[in-house]
C-alpha positions in Angstrom: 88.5 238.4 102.5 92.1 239.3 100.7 94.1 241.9 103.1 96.9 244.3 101.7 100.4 243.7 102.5 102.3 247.0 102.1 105.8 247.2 101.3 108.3 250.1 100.0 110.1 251.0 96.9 112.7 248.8 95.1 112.0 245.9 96.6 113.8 243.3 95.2 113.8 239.7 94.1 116.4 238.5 96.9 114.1 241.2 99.5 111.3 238.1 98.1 113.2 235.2 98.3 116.9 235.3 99.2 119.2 233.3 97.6 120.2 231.3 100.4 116.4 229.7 100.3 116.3 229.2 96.7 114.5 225.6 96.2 117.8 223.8 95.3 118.8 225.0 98.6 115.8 224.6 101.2 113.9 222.4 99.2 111.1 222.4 96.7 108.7 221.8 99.4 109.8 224.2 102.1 111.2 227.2 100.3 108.0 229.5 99.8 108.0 229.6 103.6 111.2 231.9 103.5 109.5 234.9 101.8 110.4 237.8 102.4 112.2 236.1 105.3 114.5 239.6 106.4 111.9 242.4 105.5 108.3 241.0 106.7 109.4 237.9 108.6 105.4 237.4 109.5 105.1 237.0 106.1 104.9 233.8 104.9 103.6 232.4 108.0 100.2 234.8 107.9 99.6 235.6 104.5 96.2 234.1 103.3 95.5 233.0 99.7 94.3 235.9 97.5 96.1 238.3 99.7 97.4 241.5 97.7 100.8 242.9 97.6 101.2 246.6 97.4 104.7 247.8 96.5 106.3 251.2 95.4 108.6 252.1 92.7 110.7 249.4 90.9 108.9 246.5 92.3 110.7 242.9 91.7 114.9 244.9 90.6 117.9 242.7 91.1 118.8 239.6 89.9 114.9 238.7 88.7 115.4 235.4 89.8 112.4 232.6 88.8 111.8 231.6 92.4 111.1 234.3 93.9 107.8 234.8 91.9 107.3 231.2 92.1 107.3 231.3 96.3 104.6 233.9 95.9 102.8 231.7 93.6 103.0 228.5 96.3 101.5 231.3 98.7 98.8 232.1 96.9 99.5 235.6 96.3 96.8 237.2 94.8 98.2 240.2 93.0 100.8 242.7 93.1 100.2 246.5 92.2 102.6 248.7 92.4 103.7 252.1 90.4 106.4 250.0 88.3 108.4 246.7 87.8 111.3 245.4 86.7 110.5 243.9 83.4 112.0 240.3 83.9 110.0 240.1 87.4 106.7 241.3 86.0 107.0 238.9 82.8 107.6 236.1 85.8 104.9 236.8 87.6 102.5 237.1 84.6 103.9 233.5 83.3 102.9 232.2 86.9 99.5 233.1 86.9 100.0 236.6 89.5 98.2 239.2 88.5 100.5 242.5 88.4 98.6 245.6 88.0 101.0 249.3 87.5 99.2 252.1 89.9 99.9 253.8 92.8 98.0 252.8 95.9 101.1 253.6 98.9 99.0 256.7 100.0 95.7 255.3 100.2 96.0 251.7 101.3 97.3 250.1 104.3 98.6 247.2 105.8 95.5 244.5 107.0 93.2 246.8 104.8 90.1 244.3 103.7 89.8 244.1 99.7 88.3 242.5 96.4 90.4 242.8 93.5 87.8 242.2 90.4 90.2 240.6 87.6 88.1 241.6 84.5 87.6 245.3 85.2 90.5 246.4 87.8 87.8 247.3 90.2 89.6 247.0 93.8 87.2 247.4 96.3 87.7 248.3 100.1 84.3 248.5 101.7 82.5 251.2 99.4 85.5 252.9 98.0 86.7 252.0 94.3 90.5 252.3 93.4 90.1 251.8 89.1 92.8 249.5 88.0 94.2 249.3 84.9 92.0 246.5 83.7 94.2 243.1 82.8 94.3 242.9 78.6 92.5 240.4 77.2 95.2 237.8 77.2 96.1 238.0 80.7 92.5 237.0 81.5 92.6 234.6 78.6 95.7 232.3 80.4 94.9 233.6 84.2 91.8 231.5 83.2 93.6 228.1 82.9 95.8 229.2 85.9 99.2 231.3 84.0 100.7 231.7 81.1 102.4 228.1 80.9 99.4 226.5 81.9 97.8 227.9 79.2 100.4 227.2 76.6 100.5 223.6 78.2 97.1 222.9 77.5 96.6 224.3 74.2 99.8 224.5 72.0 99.7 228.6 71.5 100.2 231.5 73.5 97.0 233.7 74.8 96.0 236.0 72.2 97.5 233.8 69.0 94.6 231.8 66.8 93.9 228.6 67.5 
């Protein structure tokens, strides 16, 4: 079952992935494991796929760097909610195939909490409480289900959302 990983406000992308790990520095193949190598050093050893980030105000500032979403992405990050993000970072994370989802959960989540996240109608589930999402627009759901936004494009010449 997904747990909740909690973090603060502002975190940023080199707080995700500092620059000294970038891929053209540790490697393509090793990088990932260096996320959020200074703030949650557990991190990347202990996160499980589908595991859900829960950050506070300006999630994803600073240099919005491509790698840092894509380390999250070789993790298997589930989803990201948080009360706001930088624009470039959440457009990153949408074109990787994370979910990103703009609420406020700090007060009433915590760390190791147990969850389902239901994609199609923002339901996030710990034991019998509901926290209501905003639900993902059509289009997210449209490329999340061939994996992202470039896989989608990849496979069938258009964005999400345009006619075929």
């Amino acid at each position: 079952m997904p747990r909740i990983w909690k973090f603060g406000d502002s975190v940023n992308t080199d707080d995700i992935l500092p620059g000294k790990f970038a891929p053209f520095m540790a490697g393509e193949d090793v990088f990932q494991t260096f996320a959020f190598h200074y703030i949650r050093p557990e991190f990347a050893a202990e996160v499980r796929p589908g595991d859900l980030l829960i950050g506070g105000k300006n999630w994803g500032l600073g240099s919005s760097r491509e790698y840092a979403p894509a380390a999250l992405k070789k993790l298997q990050v589930g989803g990201i909610i948080a009360p706001s993000f930088a624009r470039i970072h959440y457009r990153n994370l949408l074109n990787l195939g994370i979910p990103a989802f703009e609420a406020d959960l700090m007060s009433v989540l915590q760390d190791g909490d147990e969850v389902n996240l239901d994609l199609a109608t923002g339901e996030l589930r710990r034991g019998t409480e509901v926290f209501q999402l905003p639900p993902a627009p059509e289009f997210l759901r449209e490329a999340l289900s061939e994996g992202s936004i470039l896989d989608f494009y990849k496979k069938h010449q258009r964005f999400p959302g345009e006619k075929a």
